[in-house]
C-alpha positions in Angstrom: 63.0 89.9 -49.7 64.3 86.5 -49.9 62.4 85.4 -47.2 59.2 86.6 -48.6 59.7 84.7 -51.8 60.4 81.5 -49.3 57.5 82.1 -47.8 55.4 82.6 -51.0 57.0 79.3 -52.6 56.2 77.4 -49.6 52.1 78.4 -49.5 52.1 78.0 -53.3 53.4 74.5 -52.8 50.9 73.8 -49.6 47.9 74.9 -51.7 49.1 72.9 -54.6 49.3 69.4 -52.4 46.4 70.7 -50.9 43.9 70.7 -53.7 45.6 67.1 -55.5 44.8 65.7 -52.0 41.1 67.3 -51.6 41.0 66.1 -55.5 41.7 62.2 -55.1 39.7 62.5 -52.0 36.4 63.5 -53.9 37.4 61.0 -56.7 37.2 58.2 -54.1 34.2 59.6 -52.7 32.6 59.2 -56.0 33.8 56.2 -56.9 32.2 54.9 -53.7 28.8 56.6 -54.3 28.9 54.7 -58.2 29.7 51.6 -56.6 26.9 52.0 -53.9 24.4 53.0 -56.8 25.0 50.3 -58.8 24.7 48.2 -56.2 21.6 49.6 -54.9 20.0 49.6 -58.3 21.0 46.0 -59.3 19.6 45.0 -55.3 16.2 46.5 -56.7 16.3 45.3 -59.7 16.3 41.5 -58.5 14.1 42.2 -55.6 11.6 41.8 -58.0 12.4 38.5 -59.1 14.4 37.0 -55.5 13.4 39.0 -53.2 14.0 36.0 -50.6 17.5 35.6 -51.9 18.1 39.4 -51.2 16.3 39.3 -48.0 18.9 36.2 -47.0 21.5 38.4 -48.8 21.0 41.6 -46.9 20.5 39.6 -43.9 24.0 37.9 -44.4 25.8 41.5 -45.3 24.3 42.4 -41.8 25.6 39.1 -40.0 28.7 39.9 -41.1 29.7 43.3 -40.3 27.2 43.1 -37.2 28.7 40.8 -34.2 25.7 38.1 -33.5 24.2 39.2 -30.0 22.4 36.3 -29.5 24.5 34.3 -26.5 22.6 31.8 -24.0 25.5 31.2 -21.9 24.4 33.5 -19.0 20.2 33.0 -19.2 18.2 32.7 -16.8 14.7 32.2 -15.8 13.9 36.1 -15.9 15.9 36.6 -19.3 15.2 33.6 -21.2 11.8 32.8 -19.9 8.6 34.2 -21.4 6.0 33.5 -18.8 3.2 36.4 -20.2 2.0 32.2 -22.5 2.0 30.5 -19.2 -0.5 33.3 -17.0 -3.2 32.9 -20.1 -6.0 31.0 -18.2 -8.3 28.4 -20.9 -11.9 28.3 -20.0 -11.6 24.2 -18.2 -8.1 24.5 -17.9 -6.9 24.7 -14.0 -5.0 27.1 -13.2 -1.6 28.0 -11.7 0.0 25.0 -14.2 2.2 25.4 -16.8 0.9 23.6 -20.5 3.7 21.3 -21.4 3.5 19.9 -25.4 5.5 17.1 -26.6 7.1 17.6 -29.7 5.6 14.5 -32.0 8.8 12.3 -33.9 9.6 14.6 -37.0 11.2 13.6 -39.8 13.8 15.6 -41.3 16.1 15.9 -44.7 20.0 15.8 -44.8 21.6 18.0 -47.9 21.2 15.1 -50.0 17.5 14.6 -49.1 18.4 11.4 -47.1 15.6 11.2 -44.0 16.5 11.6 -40.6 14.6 10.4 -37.6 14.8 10.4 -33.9 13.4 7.8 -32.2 15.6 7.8 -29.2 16.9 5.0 -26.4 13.7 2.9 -24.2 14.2 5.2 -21.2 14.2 8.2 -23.7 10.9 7.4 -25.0 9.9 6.2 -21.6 10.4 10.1 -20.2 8.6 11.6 -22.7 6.0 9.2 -22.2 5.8 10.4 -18.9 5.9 14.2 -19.5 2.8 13.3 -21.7 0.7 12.0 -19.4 1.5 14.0 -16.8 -0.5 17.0 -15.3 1.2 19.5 -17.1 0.9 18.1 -20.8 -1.8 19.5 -23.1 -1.9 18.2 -27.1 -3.1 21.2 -28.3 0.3 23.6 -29.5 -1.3 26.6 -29.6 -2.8 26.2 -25.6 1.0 25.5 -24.6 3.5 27.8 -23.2 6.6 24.9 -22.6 7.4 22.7 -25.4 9.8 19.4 -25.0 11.8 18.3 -27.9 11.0 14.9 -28.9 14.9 14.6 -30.3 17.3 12.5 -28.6 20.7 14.7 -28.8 22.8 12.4 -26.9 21.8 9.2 -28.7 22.6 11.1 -32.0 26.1 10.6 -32.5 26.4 10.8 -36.2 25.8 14.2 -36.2 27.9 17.0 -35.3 26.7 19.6 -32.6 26.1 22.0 -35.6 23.6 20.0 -37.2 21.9 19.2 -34.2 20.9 22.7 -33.0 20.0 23.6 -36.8 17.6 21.0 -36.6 16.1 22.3 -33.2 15.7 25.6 -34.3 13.4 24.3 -37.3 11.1 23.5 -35.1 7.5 24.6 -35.2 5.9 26.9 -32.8 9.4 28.3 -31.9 8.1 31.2 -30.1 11.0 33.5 -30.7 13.5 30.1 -29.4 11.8 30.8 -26.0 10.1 28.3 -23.6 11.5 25.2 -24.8 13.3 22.1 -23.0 15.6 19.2 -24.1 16.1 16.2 -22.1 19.7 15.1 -21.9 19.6 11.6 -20.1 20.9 8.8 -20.7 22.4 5.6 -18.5 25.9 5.9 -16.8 26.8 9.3 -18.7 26.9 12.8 -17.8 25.3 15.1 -20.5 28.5 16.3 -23.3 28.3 19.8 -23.1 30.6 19.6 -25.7 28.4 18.1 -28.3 26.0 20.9 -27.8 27.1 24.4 -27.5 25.1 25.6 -24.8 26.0 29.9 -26.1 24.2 29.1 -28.8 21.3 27.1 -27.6 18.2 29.4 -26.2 16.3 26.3 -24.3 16.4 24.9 -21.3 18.5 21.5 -21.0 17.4 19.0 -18.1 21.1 17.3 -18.3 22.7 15.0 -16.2 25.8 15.6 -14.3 26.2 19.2 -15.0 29.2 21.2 -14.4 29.1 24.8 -12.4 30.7 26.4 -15.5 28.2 24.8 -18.2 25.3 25.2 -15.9 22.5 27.8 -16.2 21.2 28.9 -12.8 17.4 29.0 -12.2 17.2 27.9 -16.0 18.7 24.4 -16.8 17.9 21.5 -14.5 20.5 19.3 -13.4 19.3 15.6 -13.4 20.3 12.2 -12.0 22.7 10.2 -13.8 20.8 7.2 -13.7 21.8 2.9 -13.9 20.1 0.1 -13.9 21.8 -0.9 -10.4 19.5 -3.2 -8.2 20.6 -3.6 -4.9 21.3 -6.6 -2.7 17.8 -7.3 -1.0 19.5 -9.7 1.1 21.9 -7.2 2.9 20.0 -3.9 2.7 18.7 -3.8 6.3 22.4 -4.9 7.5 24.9 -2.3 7.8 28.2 -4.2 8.3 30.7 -1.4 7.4 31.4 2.3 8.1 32.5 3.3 4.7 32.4 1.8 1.2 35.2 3.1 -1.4 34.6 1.8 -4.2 36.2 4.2 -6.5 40.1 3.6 -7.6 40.5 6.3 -9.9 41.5 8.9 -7.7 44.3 11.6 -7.8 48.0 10.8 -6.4 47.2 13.6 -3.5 43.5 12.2 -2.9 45.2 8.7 -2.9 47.7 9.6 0.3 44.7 11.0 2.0 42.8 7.8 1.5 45.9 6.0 3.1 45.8 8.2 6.0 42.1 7.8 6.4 42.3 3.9 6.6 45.3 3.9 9.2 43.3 5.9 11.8 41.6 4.6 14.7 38.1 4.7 14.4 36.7 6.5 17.1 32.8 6.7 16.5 29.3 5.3 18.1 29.7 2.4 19.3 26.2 1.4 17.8 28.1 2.1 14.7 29.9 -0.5 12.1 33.7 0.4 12.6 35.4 -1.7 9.6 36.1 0.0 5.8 35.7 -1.7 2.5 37.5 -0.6 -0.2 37.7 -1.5 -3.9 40.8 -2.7 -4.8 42.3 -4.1 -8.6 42.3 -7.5 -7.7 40.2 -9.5 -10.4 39.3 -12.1 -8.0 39.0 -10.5 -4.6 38.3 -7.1 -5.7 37.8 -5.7 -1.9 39.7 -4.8 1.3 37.9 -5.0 4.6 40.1 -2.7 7.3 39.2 -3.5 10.5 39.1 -1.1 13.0 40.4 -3.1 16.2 44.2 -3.8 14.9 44.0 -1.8 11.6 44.2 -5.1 9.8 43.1 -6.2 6.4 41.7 -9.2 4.3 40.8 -9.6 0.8 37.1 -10.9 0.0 35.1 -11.3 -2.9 31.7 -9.3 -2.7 29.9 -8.1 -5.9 29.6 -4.3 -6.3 25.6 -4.2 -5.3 26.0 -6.4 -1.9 29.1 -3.8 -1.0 26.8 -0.3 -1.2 23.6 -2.5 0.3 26.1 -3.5 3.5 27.8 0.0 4.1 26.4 3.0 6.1 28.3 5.9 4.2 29.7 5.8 0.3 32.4 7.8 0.2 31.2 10.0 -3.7 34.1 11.7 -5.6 31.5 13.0 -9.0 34.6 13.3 -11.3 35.6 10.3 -11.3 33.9 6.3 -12.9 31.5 5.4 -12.1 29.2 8.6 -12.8 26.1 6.7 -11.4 27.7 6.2 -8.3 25.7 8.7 -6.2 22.5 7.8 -7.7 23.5 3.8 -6.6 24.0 4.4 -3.6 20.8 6.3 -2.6 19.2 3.5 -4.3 21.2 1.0 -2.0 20.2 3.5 1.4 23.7 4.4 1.4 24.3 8.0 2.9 26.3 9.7 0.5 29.9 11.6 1.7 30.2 13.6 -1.4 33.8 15.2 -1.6 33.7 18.8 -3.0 33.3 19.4 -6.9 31.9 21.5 -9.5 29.0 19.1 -10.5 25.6 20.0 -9.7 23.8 17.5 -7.8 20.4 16.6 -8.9 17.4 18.7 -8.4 19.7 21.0 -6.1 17.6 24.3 -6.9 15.2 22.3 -4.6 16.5 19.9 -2.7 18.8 20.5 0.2 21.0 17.7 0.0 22.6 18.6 3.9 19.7 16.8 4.6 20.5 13.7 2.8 24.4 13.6 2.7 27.6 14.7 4.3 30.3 17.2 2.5 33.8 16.7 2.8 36.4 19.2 1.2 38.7 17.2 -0.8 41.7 18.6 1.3 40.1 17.9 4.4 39.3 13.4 4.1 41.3 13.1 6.9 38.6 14.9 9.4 36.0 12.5 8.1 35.5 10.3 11.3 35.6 13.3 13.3 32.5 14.5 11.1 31.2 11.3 11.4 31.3 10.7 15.5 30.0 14.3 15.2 26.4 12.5 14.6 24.2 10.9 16.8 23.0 7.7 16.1 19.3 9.8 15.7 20.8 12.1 13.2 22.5 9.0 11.3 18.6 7.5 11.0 17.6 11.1 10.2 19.8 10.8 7.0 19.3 7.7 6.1 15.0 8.7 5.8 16.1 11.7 4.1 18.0 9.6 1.6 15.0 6.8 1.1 13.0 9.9 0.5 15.0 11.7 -2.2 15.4 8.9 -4.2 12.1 7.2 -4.0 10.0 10.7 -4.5 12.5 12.3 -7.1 14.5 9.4 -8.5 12.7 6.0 -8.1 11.4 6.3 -11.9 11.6 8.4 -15.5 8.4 9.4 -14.4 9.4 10.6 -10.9 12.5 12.4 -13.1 9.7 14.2 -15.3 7.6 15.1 -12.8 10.2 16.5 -10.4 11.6 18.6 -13.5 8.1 20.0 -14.4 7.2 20.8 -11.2 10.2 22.7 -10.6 10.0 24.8 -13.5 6.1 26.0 -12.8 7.3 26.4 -9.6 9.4 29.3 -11.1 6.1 30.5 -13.0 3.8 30.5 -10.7 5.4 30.5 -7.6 2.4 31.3 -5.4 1.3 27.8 -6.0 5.0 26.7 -5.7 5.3 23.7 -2.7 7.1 25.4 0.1 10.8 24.3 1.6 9.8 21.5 4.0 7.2 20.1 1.4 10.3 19.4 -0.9 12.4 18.1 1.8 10.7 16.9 4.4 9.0 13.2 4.2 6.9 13.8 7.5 5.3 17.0 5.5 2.7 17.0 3.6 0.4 19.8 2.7 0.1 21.8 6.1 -2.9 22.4 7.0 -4.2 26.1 8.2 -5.4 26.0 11.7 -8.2 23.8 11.8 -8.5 23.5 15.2 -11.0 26.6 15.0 -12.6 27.9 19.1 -15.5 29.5 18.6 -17.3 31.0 22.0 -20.4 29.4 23.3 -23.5 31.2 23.1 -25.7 29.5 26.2 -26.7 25.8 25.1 -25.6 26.5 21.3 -23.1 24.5 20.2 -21.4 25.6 17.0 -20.7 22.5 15.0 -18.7 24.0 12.1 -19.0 27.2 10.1 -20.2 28.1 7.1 -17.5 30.4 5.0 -18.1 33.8 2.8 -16.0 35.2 0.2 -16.9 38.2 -1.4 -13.7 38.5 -4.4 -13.2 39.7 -7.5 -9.5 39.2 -8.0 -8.2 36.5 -9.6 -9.4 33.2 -9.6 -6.1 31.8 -9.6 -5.5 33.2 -5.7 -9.0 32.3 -4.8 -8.7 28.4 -5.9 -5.1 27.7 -3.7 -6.9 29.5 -0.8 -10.3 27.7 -0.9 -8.2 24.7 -1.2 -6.4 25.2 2.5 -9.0 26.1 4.2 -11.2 23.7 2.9 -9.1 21.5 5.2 -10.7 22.4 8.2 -12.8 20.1 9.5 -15.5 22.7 11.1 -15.6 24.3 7.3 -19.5 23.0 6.6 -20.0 25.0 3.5 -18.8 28.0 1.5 -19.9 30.9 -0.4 -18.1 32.5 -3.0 -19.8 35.8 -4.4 -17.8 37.0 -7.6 -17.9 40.5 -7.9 -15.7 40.7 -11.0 -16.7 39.9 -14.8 -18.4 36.3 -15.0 -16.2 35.6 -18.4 -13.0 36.1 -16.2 -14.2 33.5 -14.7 -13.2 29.8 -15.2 -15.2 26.7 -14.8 -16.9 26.1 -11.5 -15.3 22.4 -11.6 -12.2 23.7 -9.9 -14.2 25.1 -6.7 -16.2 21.6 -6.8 -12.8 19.8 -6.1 -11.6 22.1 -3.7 -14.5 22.7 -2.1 -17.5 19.5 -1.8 -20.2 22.0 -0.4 -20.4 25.4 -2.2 -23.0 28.2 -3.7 -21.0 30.3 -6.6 -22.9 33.7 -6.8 -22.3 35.7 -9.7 -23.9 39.3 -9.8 -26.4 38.0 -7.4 -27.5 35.5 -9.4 -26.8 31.8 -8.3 -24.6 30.9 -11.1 -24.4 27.2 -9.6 -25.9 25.6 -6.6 -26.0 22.2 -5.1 -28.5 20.9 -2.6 -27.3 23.3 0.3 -27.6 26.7 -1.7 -30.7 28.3 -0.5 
């Protein structure tokens, strides 16, 4: 009996906490609802009269209980790129080329309606000078699929990194924050990554001196860092020493290995310089020649530019001052030996720089001669072409820079029109051209003095143009005809087959749609 009543008193006391917990419960739960009708109702009732304020406000309220998914960090070509505005042909616009518009100077407001404008360094307006007159650029927005910001972010100093993207992202024509590049060069400097948060920022950046942990493959482009070094025309054809080090900033480790280097016999080609110059501290004989018969050394006075113009290999550490070194040297025909780093060298999506330069592991100096004497004295003048080539083709100019960038990026667009690996690389190669050297079999006394070519197509004109274009090459080609089976408005203007092709008849539907002195 007495467990009974225990058992009774302890369900009546259960049900009892039971119900006051069910009861504050529902009182919360309808507290809430109130609260999220009023709220409701007063978000209608000034919709009506701010309805952009509540749009900002709601947006806000989702900002902040929604993480922003919105990172650039990791973008790439095929995930930041939109290249559906690129593959829209314009009737007398040649295809297989990316339209490139220049942003014009805009002027903007500050919060206390103070105007800011960009105007940018000489060699800043000089580039975009050159991306406007180049083949890519178009001055109609609305034709363009690539637009280039006419803002100079690292000559903007007074303003934080903030402020800068803010006023990038006001830009017009902002196609979702797709298809849009920044130029970040400037003299002796590498681009400041930490100026400009690159997670935040959807464009591409064409940035000097790039790091492997800032830089975007297959979207940024790593640049030059370029100087206004002139080399010693006296001395540039003589090679009078082995190495130049000209750097002095190195680390305690890299130091001892340095020391090492210098006190080992040089054992190399004996058409080869054999003596070492190295920068020293000394104001008034700032170098050390080491000779390589004793292991001697004398102090002279030589000016930086007659040093790099005399010396064969520049020994290249990136990290360290000066920044322009690499791009002096190739300047001054000096093969680069580029000890290992995470900077990106220039233009490297393209270029193979193996062909150019030598690679040492920063652990490994002390095998340098030995990679060195590895070469012939062929392969030596083999890199020493390669170099004159980079930099003259790629580097020479702000307009070489431009060009090079563009064409690597429609290169990613349309990369059926894309220049193939020796193109880039090779100075001996220019556009190959299809077998020309055509046999055709003899028919009794005829002589075939050329032939006359037939295409019957209706895909798209921008594969017909780029093969017209190599087999026009041939020198047996007399003539060609071209019969478009497709639409005639798919088609673009017949000027592109007149400078591919000199003697052609264009026959749409069987009609001649155009037809020179030949077509009969």
């Amino acid at each position: 009996m007495f467990c009974q009543s225990l058992v009774s008193g302890s369900f009546s006391q259960a049900s009892a906490l039971l119900h006051r917990l069910l009861k504050n419960r529902f009182l919360k739960f309808r507290h809430c609802l109130v609260i999220f009708v009023i709220i409701w109702i007063v978000t209608l009732l000034l919709s009506f009269k701010y309805r952009e304020s509540v749009s900002d406000f709601v947006t806000l309220t989702q900002r902040l209980y929604k993480p922003h998914s919105h990172f650039y960090g990791s973008c790439s070509h095929h995930t930041c790129f939109s290249i559906e505005s690129c593959e829209y042909e314009y009737p007398n616009e040649r295809p297989g080329r990316i339209r490139v518009f220049v942003y014009p100077d805009l002027l903007f407001l500050d919060g206390n309606n103070n105007h800011i404008s960009y105007h940018g360094s000489e060699n800043f307006r000089e580039l975009l000078n050159a991306v406007n007159t180049s083949e890519y650029a178009v001055h109609d927005p609305e034709k363009a699929c690539l637009f280039v910001s006419a803002m100079n972010f690292d000559n903007s100093q007074s303003l934080s990194s903030s402020e800068l993207l803010k006023m990038f992202l006001s830009f017009p024509w902002m196609n979702n924050y797709r298809n849009h590049l920044v130029f970040a060069l400037e003299d002796s400097h590498a681009f400041d990554t930490k100026r400009f948060n690159l997670q935040r920022f959807p464009g591409m950046i064409a940035g000097s001196g790039f790091q492997k942990p800032d830089y975007r493959s297959t979207y940024d482009i790593s640049l030059p860092i370029i100087s206004s070094f002139q080399p010693d025309a006296a001395t540039f054809s003589e090679r009078q020493y082995l190495i130049a080090i000209v750097q002095n900033q190195f680390s305690v480790s890299l130091k001892s290995d340095i020391d090492r280097l210098l006190q080992q016999p040089r054992e190399v080609n004996d058409e080869l310089p054999k003596s070492i110059i190295v920068h020293t501290n000394d104001q008034s004989e700032p170098f050390l020649v080491y000779r390589s018969r004793d292991l001697s050394c004398k102090r002279i006075s030589l000016a930086y530019e007659t040093v790099l113009s005399s010396s064969l290999f520049c020994l290249i550490d990136q990290i360290q001052a000066p920044n322009t070194l690499l791009f002096d040297a190739m300047k001054a025909g000096c093969i680069p030996v580029i000890l290992s780093s995470d900077t990106i060298l220039p233009f490297s999506e393209k270029l193979d720089w193996t062909k150019c330069s030598l690679s040492v592991p920063k652990g490994h100096l002390d095998n340098l001669f030995d990679v060195i004497s590895s070469h012939s004295t062929d392969e030596i003048t083999y890199l020493r072409r390669h170099v004159n080539f980079f930099y003259s083709k790629y580097m020479s100019s702000l307009g070489a820079i431009a060009k090079t960038t563009l064409d690597i990026i429609n290169s990613r667009v349309f990369p059926h029109y894309a220049k193939s690996y020796n193109e880039w690389n090779d100075p001996s190669s220019s556009l190959q051209e299809v077998p020309s050297e055509v046999s055709f079999p003899s028919n009794g006394d005829a002589i075939c003095n050329g032939y006359a070519l037939i295409v019957a197509t209706k895909s798209h004109i921008k594969y017909l143009v780029p093969l017209l274009s190599r087999i026009s090459q041939s020198r047996y080609m007399q003539e060609a005809y071209i019969i478009w089976l497709g639409e005639p408005d798919s088609l673009a203007s017949c000027r592109f087959f007149s400078q591919t092709v000199t003697a052609f008849c264009l026959i749409i539907n069987r009609e001649p749609y155009f037809q020179p002195s030949f077509c009969y």
